[in-house]
Each structure stands twice: as C-alpha cells, then as structure tokens.
FIMI-221447 format. One record per residue: residue in one letter; x, y, z of N, C-alpha, C, O in turn. Coordinates in steps of 0.2 Angstrom, whole numbers, padded with zeros to 4 digits, always signed. Example, Ala and Ser with C-alpha at 12.3 -4.5 7.8 and 13.67 -1.06 7.14 Angstrom:
<nodes>
A+0066-0028+0039+0062-0022+0039+0066-0016+0039+0071-0017+0042S+0064-0011+0035+0068-0005+0036+0064+0000+0039+0067+0006+0040
</nodes>
This chain:
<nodes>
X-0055-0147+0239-0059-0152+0237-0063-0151+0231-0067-0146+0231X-0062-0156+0224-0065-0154+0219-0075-0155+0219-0079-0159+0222X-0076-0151+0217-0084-0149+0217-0085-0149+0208-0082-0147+0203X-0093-0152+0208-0096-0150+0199-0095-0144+0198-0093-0143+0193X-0096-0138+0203-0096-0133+0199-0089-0129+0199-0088-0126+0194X-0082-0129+0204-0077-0129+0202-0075-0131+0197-0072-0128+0194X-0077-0139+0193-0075-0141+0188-0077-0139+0182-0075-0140+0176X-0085-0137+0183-0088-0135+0176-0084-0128+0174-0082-0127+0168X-0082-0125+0180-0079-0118+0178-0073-0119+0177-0070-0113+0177X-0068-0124+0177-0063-0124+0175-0063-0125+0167-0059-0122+0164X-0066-0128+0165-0069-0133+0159-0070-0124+0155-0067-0122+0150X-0075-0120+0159-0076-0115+0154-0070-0109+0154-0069-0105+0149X-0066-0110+0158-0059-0106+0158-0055-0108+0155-0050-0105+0156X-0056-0114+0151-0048-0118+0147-0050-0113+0140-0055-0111+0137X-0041-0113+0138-0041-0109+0130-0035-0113+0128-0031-0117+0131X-0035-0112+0122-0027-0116+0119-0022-0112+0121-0016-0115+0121X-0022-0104+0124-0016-0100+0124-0014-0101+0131-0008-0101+0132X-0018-0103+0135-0015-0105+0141-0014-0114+0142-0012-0116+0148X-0015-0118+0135-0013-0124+0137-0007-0124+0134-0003-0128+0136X-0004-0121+0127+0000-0119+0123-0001-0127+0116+0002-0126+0111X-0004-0130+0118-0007-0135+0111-0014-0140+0114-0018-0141+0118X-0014-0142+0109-0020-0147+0108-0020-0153+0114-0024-0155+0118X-0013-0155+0114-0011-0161+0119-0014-0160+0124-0020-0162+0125X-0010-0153+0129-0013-0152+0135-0020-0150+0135-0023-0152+0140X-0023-0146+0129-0028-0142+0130-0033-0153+0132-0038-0154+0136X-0031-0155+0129-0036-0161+0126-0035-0165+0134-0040-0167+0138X-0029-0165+0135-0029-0169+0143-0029-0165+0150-0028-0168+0156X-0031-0158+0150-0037-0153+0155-0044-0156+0154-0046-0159+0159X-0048-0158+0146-0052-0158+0146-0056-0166+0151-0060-0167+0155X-0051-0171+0147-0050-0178+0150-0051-0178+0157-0056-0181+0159X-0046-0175+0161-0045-0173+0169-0053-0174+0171-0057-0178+0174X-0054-0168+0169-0061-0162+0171-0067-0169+0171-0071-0169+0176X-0067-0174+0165-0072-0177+0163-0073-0181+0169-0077-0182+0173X-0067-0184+0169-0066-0190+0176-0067-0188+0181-0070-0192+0186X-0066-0182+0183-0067-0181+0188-0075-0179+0188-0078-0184+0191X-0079-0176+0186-0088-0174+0185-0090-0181+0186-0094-0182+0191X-0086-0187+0181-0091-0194+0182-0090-0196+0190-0094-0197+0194X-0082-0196+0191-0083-0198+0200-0087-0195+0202-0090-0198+0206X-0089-0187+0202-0092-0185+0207-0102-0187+0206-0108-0186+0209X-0099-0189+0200-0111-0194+0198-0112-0188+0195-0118-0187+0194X-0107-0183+0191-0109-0178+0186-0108-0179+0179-0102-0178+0177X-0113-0183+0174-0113-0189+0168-0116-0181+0164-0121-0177+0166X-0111-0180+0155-0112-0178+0152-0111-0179+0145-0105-0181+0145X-0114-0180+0140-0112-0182+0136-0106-0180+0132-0103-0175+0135X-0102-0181+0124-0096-0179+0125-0098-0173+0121-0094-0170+0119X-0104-0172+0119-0107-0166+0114-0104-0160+0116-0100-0156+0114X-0107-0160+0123-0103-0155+0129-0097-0154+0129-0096-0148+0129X-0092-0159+0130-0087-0158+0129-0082-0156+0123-0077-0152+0123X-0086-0160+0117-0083-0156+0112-0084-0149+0110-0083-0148+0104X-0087-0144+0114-0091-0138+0113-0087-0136+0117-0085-0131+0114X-0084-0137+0123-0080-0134+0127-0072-0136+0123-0067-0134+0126X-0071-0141+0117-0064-0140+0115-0064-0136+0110-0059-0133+0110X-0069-0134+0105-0068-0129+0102-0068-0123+0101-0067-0119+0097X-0071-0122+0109-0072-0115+0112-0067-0113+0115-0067-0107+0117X-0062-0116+0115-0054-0116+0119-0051-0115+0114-0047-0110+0114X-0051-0120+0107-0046-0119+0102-0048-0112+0098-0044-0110+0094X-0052-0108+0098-0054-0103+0095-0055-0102+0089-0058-0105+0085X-0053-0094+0087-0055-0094+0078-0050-0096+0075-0049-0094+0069X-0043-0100+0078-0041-0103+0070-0042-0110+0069-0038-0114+0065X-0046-0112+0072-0050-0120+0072-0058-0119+0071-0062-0123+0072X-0059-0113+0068-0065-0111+0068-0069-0117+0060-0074-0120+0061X-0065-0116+0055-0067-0120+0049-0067-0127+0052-0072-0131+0050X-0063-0129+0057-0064-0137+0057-0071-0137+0063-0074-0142+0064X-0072-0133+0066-0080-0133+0071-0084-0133+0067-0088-0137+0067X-0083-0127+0063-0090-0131+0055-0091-0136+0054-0096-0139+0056X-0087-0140+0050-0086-0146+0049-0089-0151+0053-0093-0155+0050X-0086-0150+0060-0089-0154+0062-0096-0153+0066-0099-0158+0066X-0098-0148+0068-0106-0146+0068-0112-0148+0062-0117-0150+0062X-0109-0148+0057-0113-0150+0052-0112-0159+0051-0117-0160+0047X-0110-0163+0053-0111-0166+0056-0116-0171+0059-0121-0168+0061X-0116-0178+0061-0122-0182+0068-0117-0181+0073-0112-0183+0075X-0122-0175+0076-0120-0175+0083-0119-0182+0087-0115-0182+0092X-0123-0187+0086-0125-0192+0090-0118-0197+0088-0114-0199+0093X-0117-0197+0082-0108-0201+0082-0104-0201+0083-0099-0205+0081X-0103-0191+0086-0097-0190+0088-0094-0192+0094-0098-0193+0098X-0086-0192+0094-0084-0193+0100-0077-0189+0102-0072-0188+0098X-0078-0188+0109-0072-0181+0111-0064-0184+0108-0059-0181+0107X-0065-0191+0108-0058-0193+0105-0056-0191+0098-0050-0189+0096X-0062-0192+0093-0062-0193+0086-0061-0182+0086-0057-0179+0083X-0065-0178+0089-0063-0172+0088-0056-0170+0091-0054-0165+0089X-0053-0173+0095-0046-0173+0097-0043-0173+0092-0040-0168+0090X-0043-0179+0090-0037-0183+0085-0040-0177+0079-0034-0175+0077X-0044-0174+0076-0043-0169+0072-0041-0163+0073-0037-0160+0070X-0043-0161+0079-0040-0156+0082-0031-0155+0080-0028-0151+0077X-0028-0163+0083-0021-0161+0082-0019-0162+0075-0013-0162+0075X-0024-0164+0069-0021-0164+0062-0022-0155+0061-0017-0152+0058X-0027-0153+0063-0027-0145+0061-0022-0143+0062-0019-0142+0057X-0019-0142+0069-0014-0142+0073-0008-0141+0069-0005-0135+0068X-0007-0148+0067+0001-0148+0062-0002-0144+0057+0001-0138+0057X-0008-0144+0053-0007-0139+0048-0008-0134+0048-0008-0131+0042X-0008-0130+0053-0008-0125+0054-0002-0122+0058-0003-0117+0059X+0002-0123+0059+0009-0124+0060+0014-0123+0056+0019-0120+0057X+0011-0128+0049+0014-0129+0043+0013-0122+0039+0017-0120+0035X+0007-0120+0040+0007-0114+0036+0012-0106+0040+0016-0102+0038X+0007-0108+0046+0015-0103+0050+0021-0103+0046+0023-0098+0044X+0024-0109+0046+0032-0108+0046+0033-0108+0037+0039-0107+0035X+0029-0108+0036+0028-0108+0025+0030-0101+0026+0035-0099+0025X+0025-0096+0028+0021-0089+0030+0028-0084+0031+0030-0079+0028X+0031-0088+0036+0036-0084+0038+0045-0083+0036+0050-0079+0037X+0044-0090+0035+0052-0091+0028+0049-0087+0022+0054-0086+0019X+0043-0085+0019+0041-0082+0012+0042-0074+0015+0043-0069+0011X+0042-0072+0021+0042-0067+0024+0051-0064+0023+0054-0060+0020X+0052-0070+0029+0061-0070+0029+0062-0068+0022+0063-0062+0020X+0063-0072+0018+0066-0072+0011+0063-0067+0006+0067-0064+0002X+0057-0065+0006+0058-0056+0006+0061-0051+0008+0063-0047+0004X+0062-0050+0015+0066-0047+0018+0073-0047+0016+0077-0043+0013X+0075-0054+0018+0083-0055+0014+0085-0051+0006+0090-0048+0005X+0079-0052+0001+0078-0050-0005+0079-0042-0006+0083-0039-0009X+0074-0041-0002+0074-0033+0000+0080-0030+0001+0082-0026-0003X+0084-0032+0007+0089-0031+0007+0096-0030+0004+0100-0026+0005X+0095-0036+0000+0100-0035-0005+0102-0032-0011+0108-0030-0013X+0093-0031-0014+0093-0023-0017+0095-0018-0014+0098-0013-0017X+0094-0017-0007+0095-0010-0006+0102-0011-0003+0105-0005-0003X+0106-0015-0002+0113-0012-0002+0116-0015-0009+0122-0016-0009X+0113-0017-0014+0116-0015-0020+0116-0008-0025+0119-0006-0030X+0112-0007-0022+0108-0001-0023+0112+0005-0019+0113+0010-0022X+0113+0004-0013+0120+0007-0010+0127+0008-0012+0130+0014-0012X+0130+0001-0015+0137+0001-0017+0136+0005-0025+0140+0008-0028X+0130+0004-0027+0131+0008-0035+0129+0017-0035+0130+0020-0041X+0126+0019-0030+0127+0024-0028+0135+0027-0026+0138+0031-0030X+0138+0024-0021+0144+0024-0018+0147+0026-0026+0150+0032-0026X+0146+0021-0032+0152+0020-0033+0149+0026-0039+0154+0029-0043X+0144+0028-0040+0141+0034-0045+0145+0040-0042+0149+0043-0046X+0144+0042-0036+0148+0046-0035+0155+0048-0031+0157+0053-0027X+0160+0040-0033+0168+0041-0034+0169+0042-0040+0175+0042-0041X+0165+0042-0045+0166+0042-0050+0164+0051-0054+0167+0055-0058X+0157+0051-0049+0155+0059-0052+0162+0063-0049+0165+0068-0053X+0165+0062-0043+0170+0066-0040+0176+0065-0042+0180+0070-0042X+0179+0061-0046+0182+0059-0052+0184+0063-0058+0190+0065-0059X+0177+0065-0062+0176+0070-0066+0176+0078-0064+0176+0083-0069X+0175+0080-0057+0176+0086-0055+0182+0090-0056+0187+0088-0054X+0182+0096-0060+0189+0098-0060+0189+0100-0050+0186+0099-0045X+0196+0101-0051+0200+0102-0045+0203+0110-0047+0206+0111-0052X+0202+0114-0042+0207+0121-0044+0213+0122-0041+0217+0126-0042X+0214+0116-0037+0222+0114-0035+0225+0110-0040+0230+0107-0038X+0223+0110-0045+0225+0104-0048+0231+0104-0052+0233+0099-0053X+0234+0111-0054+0240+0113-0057+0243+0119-0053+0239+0123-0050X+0249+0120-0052+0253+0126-0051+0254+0132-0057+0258+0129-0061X+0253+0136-0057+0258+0140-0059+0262+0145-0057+0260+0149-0053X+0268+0147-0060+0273+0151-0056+0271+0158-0056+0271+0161-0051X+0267+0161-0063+0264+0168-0063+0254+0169-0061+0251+0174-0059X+0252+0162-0062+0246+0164-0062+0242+0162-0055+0236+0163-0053X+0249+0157-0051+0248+0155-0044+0245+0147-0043+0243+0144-0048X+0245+0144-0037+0242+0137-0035+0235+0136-0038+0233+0131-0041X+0230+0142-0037+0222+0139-0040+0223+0140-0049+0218+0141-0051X+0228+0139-0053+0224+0138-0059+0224+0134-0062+0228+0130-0061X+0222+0134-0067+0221+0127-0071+0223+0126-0078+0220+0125-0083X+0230+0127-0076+0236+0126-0082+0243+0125-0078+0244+0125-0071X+0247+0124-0081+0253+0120-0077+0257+0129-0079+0254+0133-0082X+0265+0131-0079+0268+0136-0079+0271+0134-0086+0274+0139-0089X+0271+0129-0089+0274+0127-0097+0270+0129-0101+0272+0130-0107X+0261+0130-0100+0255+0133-0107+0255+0139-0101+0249+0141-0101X+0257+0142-0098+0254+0148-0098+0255+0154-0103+0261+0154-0106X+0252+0157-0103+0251+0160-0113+0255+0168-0110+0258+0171-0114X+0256+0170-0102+0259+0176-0099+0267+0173-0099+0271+0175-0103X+0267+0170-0095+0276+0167-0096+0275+0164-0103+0269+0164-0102X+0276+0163-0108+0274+0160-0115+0268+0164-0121+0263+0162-0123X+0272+0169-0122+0266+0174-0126+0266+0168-0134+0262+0167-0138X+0271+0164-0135+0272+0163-0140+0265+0156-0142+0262+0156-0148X+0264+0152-0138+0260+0147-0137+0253+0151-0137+0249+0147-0138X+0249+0159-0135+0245+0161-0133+0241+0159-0144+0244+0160-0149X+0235+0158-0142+0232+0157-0152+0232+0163-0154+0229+0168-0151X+0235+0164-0162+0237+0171-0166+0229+0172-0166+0227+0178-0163X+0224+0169-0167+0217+0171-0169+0215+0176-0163+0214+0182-0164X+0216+0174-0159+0214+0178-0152+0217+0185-0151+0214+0190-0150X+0223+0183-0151+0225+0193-0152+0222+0196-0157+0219+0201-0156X+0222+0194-0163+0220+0196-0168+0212+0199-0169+0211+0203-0173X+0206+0196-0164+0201+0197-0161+0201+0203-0155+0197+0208-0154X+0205+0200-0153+0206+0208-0147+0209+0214-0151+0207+0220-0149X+0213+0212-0155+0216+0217-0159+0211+0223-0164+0212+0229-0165X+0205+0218-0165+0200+0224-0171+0194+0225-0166+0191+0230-0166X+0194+0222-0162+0192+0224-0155+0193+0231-0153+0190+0235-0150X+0197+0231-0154+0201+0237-0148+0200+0244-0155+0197+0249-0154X+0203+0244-0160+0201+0247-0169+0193+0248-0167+0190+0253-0165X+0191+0244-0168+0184+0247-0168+0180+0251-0163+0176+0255-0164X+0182+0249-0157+0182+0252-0149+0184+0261-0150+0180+0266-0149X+0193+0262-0153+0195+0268-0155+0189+0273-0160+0187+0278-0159X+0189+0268-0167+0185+0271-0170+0179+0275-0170+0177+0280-0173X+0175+0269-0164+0169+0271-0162+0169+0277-0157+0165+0281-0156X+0175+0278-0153+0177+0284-0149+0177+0291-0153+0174+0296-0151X+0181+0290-0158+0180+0295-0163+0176+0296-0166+0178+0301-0169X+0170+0294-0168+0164+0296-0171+0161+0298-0165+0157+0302-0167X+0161+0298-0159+0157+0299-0155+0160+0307-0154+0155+0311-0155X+0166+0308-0151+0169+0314-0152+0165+0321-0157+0163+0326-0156X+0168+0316-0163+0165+0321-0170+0158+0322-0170+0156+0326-0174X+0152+0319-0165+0146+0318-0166+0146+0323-0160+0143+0327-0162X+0149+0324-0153+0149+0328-0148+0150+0337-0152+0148+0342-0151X+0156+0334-0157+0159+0342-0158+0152+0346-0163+0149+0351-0161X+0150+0342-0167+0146+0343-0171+0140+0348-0169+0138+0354-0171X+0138+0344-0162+0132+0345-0156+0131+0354-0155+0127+0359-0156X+0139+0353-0154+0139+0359-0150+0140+0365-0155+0138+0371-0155X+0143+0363-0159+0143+0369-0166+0137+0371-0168+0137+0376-0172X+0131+0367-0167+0126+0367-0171+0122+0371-0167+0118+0375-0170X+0122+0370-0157+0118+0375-0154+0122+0382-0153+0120+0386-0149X+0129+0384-0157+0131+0390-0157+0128+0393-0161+0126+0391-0166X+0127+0401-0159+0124+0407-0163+0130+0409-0169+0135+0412-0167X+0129+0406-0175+0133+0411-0179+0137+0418-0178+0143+0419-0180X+0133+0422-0176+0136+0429-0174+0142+0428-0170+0146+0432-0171X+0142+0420-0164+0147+0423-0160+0152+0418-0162+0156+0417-0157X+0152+0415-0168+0155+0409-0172+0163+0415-0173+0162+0421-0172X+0168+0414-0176+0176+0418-0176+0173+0421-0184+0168+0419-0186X+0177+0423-0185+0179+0428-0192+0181+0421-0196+0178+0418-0200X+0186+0420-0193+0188+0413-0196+0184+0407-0201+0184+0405-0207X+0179+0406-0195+0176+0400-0197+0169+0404-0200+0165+0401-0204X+0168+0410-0198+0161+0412-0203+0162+0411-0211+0157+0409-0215X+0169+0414-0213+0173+0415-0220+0172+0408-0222+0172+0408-0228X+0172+0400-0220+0170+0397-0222+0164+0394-0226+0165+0389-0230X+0157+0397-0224+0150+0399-0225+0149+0403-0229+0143+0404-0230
</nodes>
C-alpha cells in the first residue's frame, strides 16, 4: 500500500540512468504526483521540478540555471518537461556529431597507417632488389659464390684481365725486389762496420 513517505522516497530515488530518457523519467515523476494528491499530500510543482532536475543530472545542468533564474511562481512541471525533452534531442545530436567526427578520424588514421605500410613493403622489395646476391653468378674456376660469370673471369681468360693492372703489380713487385736489395746491402754494410779491422782478410785490408 502506497504511503507519502514511500512515495517521497521514490521521487528522491529517480535518476535519468535508471529511467533511460526524459519520457519515462517525466512519467515516474507524474505517477508519484497523483498519487501524494490521492493520498491529501498537495505540493507545488516547484518541488517537483527540483526533483526532475536532480534526476536529469549534470548534463542538463545549463538548462536548470536557466531555469532557476527564472519566476519560480510561473513555472510549470509540464513547461520544464517539454524543455527537458528539447535538451534531450540536443544533446543527442551532439553525441552522435561527437562520435562520427571520432569515427572518421579513426578511419583517416587508419588509412595513413596502412598506406604507410604498403610504402614501407614496397621500400624494402625494392631495397632487396638492389642487394647484390653472391649466388648470383657461377663460375667454373672461381665457384658458385662469385660475382662474375666463367666468360669475364680474368683466371680462365688472362686475356680480358686490364694491361694497367699487371702492369701495377708489375712495378710493384720491382720495387718490392729493389727495396730487398737495399735492405740486404744496408744489413751487409752493418756488420762490416762492427768488424775489427785486424780480423778483416788480407784480401779486403789491401783494399783500404
């Protein structure tokens, strides 16, 4: 059996999350009312529009300024309903603004990043491209890893090898010799010079 004070405390227990809109929140509130009048519990609708904006919460909080600043005396629970449900759509309306601008970032993001992938991919079929390969030629004398075919190898084909090149190796190797022989004469030198005359031959003294 409904009682005022079950009924006042249902009134304080209503929220928008558990009526899920304004409609039902507004027809809880309606219920509640008829019923207090049946029971000889007369309240003005001050009261009650205090109790719908205490339900719709803080994102109806600008339109309860609104209407607080206001004459309390010519408001009416219906005239704050029917705003209630204009908030309502707009606030709705921004939601679904809010989250397609979301979406469609996401989408965007997206896109860069797998184009961003496929130009990656294709950077490095392309760097693997340019990599030499040491299987990439056979040859008959110098084997599978090198990197000339058996028709330019310079060993089977001394002919094709560049004259300049021998010809570098050649004064190369002159100079190598040379440098051997000064080194020698510069050895022999050494050691004639820490011998004692006395025990130097007959021979070589007569040249002194």
């Amino acid at each position: 059996m409904a009682t005022v004070d079950t009924e006042l405390f249902k009134l304080e227990d209503l929220s928008y999350a558990s009526m899920k809109n304004v409609a039902n929140l507004a027809s809880a509130i309606n219920k509640s009312k008829e019923t207090l009048i049946g029971l000889g519990y007369i309240c003005s609708d001050a009261y009650y529009i205090h109790i719908l904006f205490k339900a719709l919460g803080a994102p109806y909080a600008s339109l309860a300024r609104e209407i607080r600043q206001q004459d309390i005396k010519k408001l009416t629970l219906s005239d704050c309903i029917s705003q209630a449900h204009t908030e309502e759509v707009s606030i709705k309306q921004q939601d679904t603004t809010s989250s397609s601008t979301t979406a469609s970032a996401m989408n965007t993001s997206k896109g860069k990043g797998k184009g961003k992938g496929n130009n990656k991919a294709k950077d490095t079929q392309s760097s693997d491209k340019k990599k030499p390969q040491g299987s990439r030629f056979h040859c008959d004398n110098c084997g599978p890893k090198s990197f000339h075919p058996s028709a330019t190898c310079w060993t089977l084909h001394p002919e094709l090898k560049p004259k300049d090149r021998d010809q570098g190796k050649q004064q190369d190797k002159q100079q190598a010799n040379q440098q051997q022989q000064n080194n020698s004469a510069d050895s022999a030198t050494t050691k004639f010079s820490n011998l004692q005359f006395d025990d130097l031959p007959e021979a070589v003294k007569k040249q002194f």
